[in-house]
N, C-alpha and C positions, 0 to 999 in steps of 0.2 A: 702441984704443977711446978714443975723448975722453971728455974729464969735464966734465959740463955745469958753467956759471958753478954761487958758489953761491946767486946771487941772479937772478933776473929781472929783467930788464931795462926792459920796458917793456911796453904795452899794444897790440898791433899791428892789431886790427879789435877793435870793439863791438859786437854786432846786437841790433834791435830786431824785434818781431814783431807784425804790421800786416795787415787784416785789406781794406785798399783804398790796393793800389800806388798807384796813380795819383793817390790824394790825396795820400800821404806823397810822393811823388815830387815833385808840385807845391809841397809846405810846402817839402823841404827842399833844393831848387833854387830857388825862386824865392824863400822867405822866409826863408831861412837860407843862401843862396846858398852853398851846399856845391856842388862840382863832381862830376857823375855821370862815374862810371868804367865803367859796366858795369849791363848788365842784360837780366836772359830775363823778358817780358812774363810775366803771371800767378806767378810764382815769388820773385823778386829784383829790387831796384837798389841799388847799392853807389857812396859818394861818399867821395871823399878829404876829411879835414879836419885841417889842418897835416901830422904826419909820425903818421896812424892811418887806418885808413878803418871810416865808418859802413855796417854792411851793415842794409839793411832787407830782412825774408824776409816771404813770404806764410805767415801762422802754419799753414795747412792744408797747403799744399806740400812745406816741410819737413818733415814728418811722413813724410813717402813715403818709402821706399828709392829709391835711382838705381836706374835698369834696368843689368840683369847687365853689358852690353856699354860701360857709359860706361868713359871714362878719366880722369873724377873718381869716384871711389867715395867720395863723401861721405856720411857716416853720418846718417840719418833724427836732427833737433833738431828744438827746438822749442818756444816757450811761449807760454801764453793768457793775456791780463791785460796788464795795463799793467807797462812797465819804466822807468829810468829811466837817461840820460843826462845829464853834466854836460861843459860845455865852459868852456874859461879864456878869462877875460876881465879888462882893466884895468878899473879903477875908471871911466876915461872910456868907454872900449868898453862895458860896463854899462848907461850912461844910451844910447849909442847904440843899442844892439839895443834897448832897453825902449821907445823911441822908434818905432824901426822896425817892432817885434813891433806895438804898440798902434794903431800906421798902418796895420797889415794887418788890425784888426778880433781881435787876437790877447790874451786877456785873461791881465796876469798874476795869478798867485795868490797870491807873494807878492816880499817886498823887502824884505830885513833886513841884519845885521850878525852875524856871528858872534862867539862869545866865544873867545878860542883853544882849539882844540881839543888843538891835542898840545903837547909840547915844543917851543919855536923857532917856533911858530906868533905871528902874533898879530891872530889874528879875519881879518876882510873881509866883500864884499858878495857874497850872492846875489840875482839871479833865478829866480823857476820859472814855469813856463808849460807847455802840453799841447803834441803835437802833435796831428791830424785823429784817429790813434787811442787818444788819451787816454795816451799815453805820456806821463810825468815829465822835461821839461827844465829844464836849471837850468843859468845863465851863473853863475859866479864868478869871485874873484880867488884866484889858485890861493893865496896867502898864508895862506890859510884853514888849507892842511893844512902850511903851511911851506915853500912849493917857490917 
């Protein structure tokens, strides 16, 4: 039997839960030009972004059990309400999404400066802004948490 690490390593998918695929689909392919991987109309679209992938679920959907006969048997999840993701960004990338975001008619909410948060941190910038479903996004510079 192996012995798992004893730390985690990393963060391999995110999902958010969305309530009009085809909007979220359009915001985050065409205004966050994330590349779509996969997708069952009415249910899912899943986009790779660097070495993680964004899964967007249909909040109603996944609530279902799989039918007996799939060979995913993926367990009924699922949540209502807004979530929140954050993506890394330099200081110059920053001003460019906030650029791009506000060209697509996309407001942000806010744009600060953090005070350091942990040890070996020392502050940086966010942005946050929604998506279509009122989801929490936020660009930062990962320096924020030290990384």
């Amino acid at each position: 039997m192996r012995v798992p690490p004893h730390q985690v390593s990393a963060i391999l998918e995110a999902a958010l839960y969305v309530t009009d695929l085809d909007a979220a689909e359009a915001f985050y392919s065409g205004v966050l030009r994330l590349e779509r991987i996969a997708k069952v109309p009415g249910r899912h679209v899943f986009f790779r972004c660097g070495k993680t992938i964004v899964l967007l679920f249909d909040a109603e959907a996944t609530r279902q059990p799989p039918p007996p006969d799939t060979r995913l048997p993926v367990p009924p999840h699922g949540a209502f309400g807004q979530g929140h993701l954050c993506f890394a960004a330099t200081a110059q990338e920053i001003d460019a999404w906030k650029a791009l975001l506000e060209g697509h008619g996309v407001t942000i909410e806010a744009d600060f400066e953090w005070p350091s948060l942990t040890e070996g941190s020392s502050g940086g910038r966010s942005i946050y802004f929604r998506d279509p479903d009122g989801n929490s996004l936020e660009f930062a510079e990962p320096r924020i948490w030290g990384l």
